[in-house]
C-alpha positions as CSV (number, residue, x, y, z in Angstrom):
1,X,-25.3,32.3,-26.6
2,X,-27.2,33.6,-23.5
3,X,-26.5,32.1,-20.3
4,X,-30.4,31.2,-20.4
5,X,-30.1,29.1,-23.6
6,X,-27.1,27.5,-22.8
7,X,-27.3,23.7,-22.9
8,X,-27.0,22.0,-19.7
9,X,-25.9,18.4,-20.6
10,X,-23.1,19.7,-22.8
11,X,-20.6,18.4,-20.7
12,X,-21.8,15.0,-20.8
13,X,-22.2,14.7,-24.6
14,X,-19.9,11.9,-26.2
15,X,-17.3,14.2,-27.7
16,X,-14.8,12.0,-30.9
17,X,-12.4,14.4,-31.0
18,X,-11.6,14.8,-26.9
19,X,-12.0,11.1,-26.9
20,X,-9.1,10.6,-29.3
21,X,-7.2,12.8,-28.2
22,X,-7.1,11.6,-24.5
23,X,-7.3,8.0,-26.2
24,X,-3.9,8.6,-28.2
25,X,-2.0,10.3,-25.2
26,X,-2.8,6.4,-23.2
27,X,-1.9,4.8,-25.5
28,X,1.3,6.5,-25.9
29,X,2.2,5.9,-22.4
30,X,1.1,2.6,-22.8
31,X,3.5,1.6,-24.9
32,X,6.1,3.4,-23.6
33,X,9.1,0.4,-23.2
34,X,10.4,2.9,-20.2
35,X,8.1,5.3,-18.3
36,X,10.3,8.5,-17.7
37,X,11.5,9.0,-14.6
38,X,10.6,13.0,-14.6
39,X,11.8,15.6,-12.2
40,X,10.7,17.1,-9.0
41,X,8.1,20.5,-9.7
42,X,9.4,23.3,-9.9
43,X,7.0,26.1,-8.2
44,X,7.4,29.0,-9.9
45,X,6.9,27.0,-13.2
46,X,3.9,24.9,-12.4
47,X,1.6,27.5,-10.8
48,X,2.5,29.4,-13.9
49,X,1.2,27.3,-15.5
50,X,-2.1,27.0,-14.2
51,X,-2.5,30.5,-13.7
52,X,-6.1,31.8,-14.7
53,X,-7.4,28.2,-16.0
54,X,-10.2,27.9,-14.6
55,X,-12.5,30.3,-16.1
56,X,-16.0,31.1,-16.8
57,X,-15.5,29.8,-21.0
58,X,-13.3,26.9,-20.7
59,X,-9.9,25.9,-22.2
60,X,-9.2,23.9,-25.4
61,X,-8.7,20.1,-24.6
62,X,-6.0,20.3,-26.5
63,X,-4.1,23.3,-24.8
64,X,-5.0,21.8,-21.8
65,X,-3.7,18.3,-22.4
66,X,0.0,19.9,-23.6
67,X,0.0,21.6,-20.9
68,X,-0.5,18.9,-18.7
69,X,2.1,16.7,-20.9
70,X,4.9,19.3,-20.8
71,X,4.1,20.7,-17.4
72,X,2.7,19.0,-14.9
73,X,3.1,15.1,-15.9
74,X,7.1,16.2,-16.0
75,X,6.9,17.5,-12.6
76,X,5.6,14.4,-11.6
77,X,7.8,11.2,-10.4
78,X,6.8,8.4,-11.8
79,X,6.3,5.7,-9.5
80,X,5.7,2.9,-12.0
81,X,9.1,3.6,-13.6
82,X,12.2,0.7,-13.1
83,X,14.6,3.6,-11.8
84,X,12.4,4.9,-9.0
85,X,14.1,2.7,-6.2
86,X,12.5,5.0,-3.5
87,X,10.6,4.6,-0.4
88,X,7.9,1.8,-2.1
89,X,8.0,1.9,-6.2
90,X,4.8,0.4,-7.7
91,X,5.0,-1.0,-11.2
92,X,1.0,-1.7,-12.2
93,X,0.4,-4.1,-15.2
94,X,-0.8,-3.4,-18.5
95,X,-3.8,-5.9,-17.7
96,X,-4.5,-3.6,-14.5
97,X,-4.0,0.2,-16.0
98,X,-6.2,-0.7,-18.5
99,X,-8.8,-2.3,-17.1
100,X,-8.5,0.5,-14.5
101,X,-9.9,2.8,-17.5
102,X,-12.9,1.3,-17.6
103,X,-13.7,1.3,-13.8
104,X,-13.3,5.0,-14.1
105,X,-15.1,5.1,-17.8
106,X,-18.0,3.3,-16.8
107,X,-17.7,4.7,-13.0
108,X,-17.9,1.5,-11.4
109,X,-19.0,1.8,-7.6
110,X,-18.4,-1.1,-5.3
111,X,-20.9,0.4,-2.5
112,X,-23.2,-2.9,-1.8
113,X,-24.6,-5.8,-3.2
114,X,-27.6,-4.1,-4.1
115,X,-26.2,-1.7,-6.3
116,X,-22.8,-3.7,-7.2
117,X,-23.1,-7.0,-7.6
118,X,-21.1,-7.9,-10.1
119,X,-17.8,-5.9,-9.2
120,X,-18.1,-7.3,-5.4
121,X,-18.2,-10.5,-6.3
122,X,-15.0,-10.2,-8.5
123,X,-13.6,-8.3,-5.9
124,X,-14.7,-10.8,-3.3
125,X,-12.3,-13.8,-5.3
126,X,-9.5,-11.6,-5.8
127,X,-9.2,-10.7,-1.7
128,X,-9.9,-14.7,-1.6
129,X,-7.1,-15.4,-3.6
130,X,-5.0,-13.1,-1.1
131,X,-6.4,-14.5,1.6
132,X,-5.4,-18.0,0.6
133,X,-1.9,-16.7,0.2
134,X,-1.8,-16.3,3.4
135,X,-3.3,-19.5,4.8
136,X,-6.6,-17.8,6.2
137,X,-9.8,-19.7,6.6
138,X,-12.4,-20.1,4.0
139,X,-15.0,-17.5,6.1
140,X,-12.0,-14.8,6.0
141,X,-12.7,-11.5,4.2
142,X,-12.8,-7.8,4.0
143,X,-12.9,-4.9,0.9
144,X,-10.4,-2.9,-0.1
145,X,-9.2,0.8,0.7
146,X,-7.3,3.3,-0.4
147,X,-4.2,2.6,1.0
148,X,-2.2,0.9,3.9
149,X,-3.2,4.0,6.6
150,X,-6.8,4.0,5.7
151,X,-6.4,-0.6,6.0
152,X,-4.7,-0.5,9.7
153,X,-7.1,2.2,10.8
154,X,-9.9,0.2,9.9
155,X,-8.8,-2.8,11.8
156,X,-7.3,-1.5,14.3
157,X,-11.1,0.0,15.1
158,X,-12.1,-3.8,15.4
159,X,-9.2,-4.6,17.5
160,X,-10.3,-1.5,20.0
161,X,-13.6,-2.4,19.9
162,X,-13.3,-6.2,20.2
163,X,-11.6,-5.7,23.4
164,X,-13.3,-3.1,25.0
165,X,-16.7,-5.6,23.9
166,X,-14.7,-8.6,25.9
167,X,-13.5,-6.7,29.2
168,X,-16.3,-4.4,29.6
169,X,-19.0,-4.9,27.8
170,X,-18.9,-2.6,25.6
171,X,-18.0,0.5,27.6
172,X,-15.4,3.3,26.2
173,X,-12.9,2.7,28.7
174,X,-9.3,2.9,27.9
175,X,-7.1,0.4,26.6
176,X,-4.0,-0.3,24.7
177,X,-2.5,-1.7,21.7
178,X,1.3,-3.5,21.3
179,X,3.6,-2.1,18.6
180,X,7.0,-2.3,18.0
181,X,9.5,0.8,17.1
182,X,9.9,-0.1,13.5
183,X,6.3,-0.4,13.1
184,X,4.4,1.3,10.5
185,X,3.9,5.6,11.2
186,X,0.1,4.8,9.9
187,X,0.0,2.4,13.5
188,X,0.9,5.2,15.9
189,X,-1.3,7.3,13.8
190,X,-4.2,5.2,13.7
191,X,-3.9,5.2,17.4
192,X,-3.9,8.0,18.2
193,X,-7.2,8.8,16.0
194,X,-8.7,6.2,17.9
195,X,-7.6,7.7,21.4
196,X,-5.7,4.3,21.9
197,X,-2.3,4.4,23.8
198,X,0.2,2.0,22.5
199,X,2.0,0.0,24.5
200,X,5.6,0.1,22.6
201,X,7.8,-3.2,22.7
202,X,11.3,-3.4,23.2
203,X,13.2,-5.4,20.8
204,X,16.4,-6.5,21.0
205,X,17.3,-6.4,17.1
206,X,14.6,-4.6,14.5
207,X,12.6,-7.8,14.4
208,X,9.3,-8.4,16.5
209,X,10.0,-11.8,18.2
210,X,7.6,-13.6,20.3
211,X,9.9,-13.5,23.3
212,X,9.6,-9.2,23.1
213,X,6.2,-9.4,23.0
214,X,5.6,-11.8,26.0
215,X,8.3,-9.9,28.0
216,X,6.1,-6.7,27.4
217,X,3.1,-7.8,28.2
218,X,4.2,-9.6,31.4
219,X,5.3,-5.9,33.0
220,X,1.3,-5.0,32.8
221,X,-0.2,-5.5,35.8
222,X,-3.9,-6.0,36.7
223,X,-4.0,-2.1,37.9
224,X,-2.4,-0.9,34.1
225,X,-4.4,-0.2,31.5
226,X,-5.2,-3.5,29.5
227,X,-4.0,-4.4,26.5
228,X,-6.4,-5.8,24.0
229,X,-4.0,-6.4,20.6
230,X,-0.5,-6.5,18.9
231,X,0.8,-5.5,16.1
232,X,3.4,-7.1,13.6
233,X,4.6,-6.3,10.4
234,X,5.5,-8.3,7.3
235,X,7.8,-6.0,5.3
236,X,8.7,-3.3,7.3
237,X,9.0,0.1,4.7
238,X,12.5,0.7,5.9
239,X,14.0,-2.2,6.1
240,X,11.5,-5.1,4.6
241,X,12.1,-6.7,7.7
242,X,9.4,-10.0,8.7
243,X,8.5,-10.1,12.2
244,X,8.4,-13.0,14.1
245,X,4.9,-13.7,13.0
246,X,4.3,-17.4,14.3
247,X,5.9,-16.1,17.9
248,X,3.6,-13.0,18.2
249,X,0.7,-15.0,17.0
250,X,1.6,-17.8,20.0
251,X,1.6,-14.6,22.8
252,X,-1.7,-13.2,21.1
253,X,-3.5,-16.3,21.3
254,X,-2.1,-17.0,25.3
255,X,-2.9,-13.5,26.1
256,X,-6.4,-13.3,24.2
257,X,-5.4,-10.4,21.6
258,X,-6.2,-9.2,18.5
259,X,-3.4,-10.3,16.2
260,X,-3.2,-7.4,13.3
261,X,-0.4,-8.4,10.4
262,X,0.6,-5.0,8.9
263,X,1.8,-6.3,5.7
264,X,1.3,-3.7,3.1
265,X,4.8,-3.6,1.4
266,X,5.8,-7.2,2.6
267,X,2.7,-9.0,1.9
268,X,3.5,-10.3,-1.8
269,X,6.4,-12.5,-0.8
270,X,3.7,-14.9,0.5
271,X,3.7,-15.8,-3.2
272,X,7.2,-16.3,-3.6
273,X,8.7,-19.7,-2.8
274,X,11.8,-18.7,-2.0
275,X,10.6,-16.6,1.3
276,X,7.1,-18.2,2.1
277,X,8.3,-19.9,4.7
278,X,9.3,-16.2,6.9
279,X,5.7,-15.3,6.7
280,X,4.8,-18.8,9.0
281,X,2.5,-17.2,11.7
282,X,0.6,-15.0,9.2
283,X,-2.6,-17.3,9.0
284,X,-3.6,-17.0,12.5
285,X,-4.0,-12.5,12.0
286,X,-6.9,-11.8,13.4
287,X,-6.9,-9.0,10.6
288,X,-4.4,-8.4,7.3
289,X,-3.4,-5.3,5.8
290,X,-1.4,-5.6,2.1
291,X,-1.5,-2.8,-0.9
292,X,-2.0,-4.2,-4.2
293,X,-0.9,-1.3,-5.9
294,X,2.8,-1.7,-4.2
295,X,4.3,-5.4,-4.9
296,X,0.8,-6.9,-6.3
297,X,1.2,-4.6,-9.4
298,X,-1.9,-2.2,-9.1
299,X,-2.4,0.9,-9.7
300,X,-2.6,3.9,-7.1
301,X,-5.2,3.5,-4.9
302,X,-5.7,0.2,-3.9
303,X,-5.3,-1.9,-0.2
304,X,-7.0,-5.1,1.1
305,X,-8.2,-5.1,4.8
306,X,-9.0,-9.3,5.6
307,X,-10.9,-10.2,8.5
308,X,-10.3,-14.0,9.9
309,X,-13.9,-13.4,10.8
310,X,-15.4,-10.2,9.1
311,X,-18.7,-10.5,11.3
312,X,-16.7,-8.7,13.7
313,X,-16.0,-5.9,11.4
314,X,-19.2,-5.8,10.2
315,X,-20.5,-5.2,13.7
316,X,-18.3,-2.1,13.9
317,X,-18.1,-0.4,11.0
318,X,-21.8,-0.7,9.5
319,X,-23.1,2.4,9.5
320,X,-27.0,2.9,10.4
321,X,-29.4,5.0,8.2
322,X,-32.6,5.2,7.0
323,X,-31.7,5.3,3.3
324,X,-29.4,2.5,4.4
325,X,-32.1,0.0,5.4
326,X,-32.5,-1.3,1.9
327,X,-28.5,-2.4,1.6
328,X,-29.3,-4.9,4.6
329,X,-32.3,-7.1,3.8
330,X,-31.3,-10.5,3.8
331,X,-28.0,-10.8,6.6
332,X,-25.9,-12.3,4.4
333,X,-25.2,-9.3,1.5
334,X,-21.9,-8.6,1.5
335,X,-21.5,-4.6,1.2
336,X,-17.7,-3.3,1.1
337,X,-19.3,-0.4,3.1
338,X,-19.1,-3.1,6.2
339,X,-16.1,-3.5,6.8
340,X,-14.3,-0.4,7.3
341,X,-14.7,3.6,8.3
342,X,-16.3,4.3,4.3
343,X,-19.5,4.8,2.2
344,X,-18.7,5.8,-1.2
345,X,-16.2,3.7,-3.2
346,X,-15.0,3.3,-5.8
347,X,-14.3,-0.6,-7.2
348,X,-10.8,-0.1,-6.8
349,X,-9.7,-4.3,-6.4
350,X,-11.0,-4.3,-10.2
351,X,-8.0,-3.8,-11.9
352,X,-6.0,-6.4,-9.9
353,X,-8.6,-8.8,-9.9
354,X,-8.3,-8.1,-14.3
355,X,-5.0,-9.0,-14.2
356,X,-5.2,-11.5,-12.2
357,X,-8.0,-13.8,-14.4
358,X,-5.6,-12.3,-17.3
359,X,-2.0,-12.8,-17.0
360,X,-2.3,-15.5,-14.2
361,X,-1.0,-16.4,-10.9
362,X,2.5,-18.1,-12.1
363,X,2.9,-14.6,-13.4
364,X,2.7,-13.1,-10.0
365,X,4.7,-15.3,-8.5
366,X,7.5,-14.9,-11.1
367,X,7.7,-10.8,-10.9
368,X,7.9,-11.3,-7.1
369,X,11.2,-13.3,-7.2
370,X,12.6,-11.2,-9.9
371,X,12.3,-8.4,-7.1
372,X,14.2,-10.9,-4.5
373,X,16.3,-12.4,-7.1
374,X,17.4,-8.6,-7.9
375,X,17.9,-8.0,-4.1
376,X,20.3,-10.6,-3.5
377,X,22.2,-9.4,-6.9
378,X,22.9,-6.5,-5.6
379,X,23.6,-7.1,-1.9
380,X,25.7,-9.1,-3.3
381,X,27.8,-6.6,-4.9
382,X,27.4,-4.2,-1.6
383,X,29.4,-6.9,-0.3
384,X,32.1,-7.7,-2.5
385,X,33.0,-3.1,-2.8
386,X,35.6,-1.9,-0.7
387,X,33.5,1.3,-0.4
388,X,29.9,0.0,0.1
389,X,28.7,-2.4,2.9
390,X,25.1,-3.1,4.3
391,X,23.6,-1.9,7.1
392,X,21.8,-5.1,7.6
393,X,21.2,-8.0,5.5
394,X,18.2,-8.2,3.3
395,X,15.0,-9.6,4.0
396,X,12.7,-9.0,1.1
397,X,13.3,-6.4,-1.6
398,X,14.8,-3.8,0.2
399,X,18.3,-3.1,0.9
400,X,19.8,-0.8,3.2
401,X,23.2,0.7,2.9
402,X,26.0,2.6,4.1
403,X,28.9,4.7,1.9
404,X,31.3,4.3,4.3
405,X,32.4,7.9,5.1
406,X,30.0,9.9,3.5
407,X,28.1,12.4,5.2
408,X,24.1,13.2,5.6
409,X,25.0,16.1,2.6
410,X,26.6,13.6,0.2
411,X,23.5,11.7,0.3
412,X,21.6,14.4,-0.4
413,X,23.8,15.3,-3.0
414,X,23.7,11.9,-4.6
415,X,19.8,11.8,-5.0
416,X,19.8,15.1,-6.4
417,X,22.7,14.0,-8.6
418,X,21.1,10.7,-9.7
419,X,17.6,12.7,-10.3
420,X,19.2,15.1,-12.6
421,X,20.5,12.8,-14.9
422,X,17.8,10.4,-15.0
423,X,20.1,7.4,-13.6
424,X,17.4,6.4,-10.9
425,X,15.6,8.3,-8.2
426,X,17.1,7.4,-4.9
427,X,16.3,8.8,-1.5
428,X,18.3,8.2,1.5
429,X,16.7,7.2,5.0
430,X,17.9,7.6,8.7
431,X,19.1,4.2,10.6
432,X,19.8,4.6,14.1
433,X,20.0,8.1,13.7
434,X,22.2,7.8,10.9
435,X,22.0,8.7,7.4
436,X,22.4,5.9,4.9
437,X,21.3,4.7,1.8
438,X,18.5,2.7,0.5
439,X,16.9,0.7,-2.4
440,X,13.5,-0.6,-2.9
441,X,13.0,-3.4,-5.5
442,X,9.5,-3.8,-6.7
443,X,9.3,-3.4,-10.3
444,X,10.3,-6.4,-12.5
445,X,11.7,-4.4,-15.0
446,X,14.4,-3.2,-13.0
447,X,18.0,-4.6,-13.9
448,X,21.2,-5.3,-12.8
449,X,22.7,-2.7,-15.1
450,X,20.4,0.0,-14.0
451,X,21.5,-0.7,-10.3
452,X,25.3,-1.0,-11.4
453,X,24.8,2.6,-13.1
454,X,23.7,4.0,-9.5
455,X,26.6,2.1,-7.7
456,X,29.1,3.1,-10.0
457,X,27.8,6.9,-9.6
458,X,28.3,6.3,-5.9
């Protein structure tokens, strides 16, 4: 066939046998009681691999697909498996991975009212159901993102603006933003895109308290550059530490600051009873950040930005256009495009608002304090080794320890030990300057014995 004659729409033809084949391979991972664990790539191999794919005629689906299955998916660590116990695991639901199909199958958008009703308003009661976790009003609201980074960025952009809007009306002079040290990287990052100089708190332990804050911000003087919001975090990645939310909150409020809750990892304890009560402070954030697809069982890519008041984000981040003009008609649509830095999206709080009307919110609450209940298992068993002790004691689901006279190698050695046979994947991470050891629970999955096999390795 001549280029000339070649059908154009034959790539968007319903095809039976490429839809039972990719079909089959889902549900085989589906059902998989276990997701492997996989290896890291190797190079060589993979780019092998996809040497000379991408042609001119095309590849069989099937080819393609085993290739994919023996090559690349092996190379591939999988996050969502019970033995990944590495920087944040994520372990989506059934409920969510499925319904996450058909977002992309029927390529949902969640742009604006005017084009997507339907999947804003069931993304609108998921973030409400978040929202009320946390004790926020009933106006409170936001979208969601595609991560943590892309969630502190966006309201750190409000927190900027807010402030510059109160001192000078407006005007792009300079101010600052509180953080600790163990904040997030994505806060000094989002910083510095917004040309915003942090003002970095002393603490005297790894917690955020009240007292540091308001002992910071007494040193600025009326000459100093001002200081227009702080920072806590509710789950810190490496050490799941809570800050002292309700202190911060009181020194935000007396000093007239944006109050932003980083709680990507941590967030999801507010639905655990057994640690709700170290997240007291978190309902007076001026802004939230949590990712669904770490402890709320999503999948990959999924964050919630909440606004107390989302007018104020809506006044930031609303982009003007002439094509635009039709999204914003009435004043009160509410378009996801509002309320952070994006246009397109995809409807990305789908699959967690699925499982949510699906499995329930008992069910969330239960996998949560499996993850602490797990936590406190095995500190517990840190405690009682003669060759194991914690670096600090546990907050939320992730412990932190020490091999008492091992060296940065033999933890290196270890995770490439533990990797190889396909006991766990475990990284290790630098405390005061120090290499130790470190487990993050997340997925409920995860037992007792498969922890016991990585401390008995050890």
């Amino acid at each position: 066939m001549t280029h000339g004659s070649t059908d154009p729409n034959r790539m968007h033809q319903f095809d039976p046998a490429l839809t039972e084949l990719i079909f089959d391979y889902m549900r085989t991972r589906l059902s998989m009681p276990e997701v492997p664990l996989d290896f890291p790539g190797n190079s060589t191999e993979i780019l092998s691999a996809l040497d000379g794919l991408i042609s001119a005629e095309g590849n069989s689906a099937l080819d393609v697909l085993n290739m994919y299955d023996e090559v690349l998916s092996r190379s591939v660590l999988s996050g969502d498996s019970p033995r990944f116990l590495a920087f944040i695991p994520t372990a989506p639901t059934k409920a969510a991975l499925l319904f996450d199909m058909i977002v992309s199958c029927a390529s949902l958008q969640g742009i604006s009212w005017l084009e997507a009703a339907g999947a804003v308003a069931a993304e609108n009661q998921v973030l409400r159901w978040m929202a009320d976790a946390a004790g926020m009003p009933a106006g409170a609201g936001g979208t969601f993102v595609s991560g943590g980074s892309a969630a502190n960025l966006a309201a750190l952009t409000v927190a900027r603006d807010m402030g510059r809007q109160r001192l000078f009306a407006g005007s792009r002079k300079p101010v600052r933003i509180a953080m600790s040290k163990q904040a997030h990287s994505s806060i000094g990052n989002s910083l510095s895109i917004l040309d915003v100089e942090p003002l970095i708190i002393d603490t005297a332990s790894y917690r955020l308290t009240g007292e540091d804050a308001r002992r910071a911000l007494a040193q600025v003087g009326p000459d100093d550059i001002p200081v227009v919001g702080i920072v806590a975090t509710s789950g810190t990645t490496n050490g799941g530490i809570v800050d002292d939310l309700a202190g911060v909150a009181e020194v935000a409020a007396e000093y007239n600051l944006w109050f932003h809750v980083d709680a990507a990892y941590g967030g999801a304890g507010l639905l655990a009873p057994s640690v709700r009560h170290i997240f007291d402070g978190v309902q007076h954030a001026d802004s939230i950040t949590m990712d669904p697809h770490k402890w709320w069982f999503a999948p990959f890519d999924v964050a919630a930005i909440i606004y107390r008041n989302p007018a104020l984000a809506k006044a930031v981040h609303t982009q003007d256009a002439s094509y635009l003009d039709v999204l914003h008609t009435t004043g009160d649509e509410w378009n996801p495009t509002d309320y952070a830095y994006h246009l397109t999206r995809r409807a990305r709080g789908l699959p967690l608002w699925f499982s949510v009307v699906v499995n329930g919110t008992d069910a969330y609450r239960d996998a949560v304090e499996a993850s602490l209940t797990l936590t406190r298992q095995v500190a517990e068993l840190i405690r009682n080794s003669d060759k194991l002790e914690l670096v600090i004691e546990p907050t939320l689901s992730v412990i932190v320890w020490r091999r008492i006279g091992w060296t940065a190698a033999d933890y290196t050695e270890m995770q490439n030990r533990l990797i190889e046979s396909q006991t766990a994947f475990v990284t290790p991470t630098s405390w005061d300057g120090e290499t130790v050891g470190r487990f993050a629970f997340v997925h409920p999955a995860t037992t007792l014995s498969m922890v016991q096999e990585v401390l008995d390795a050890l």
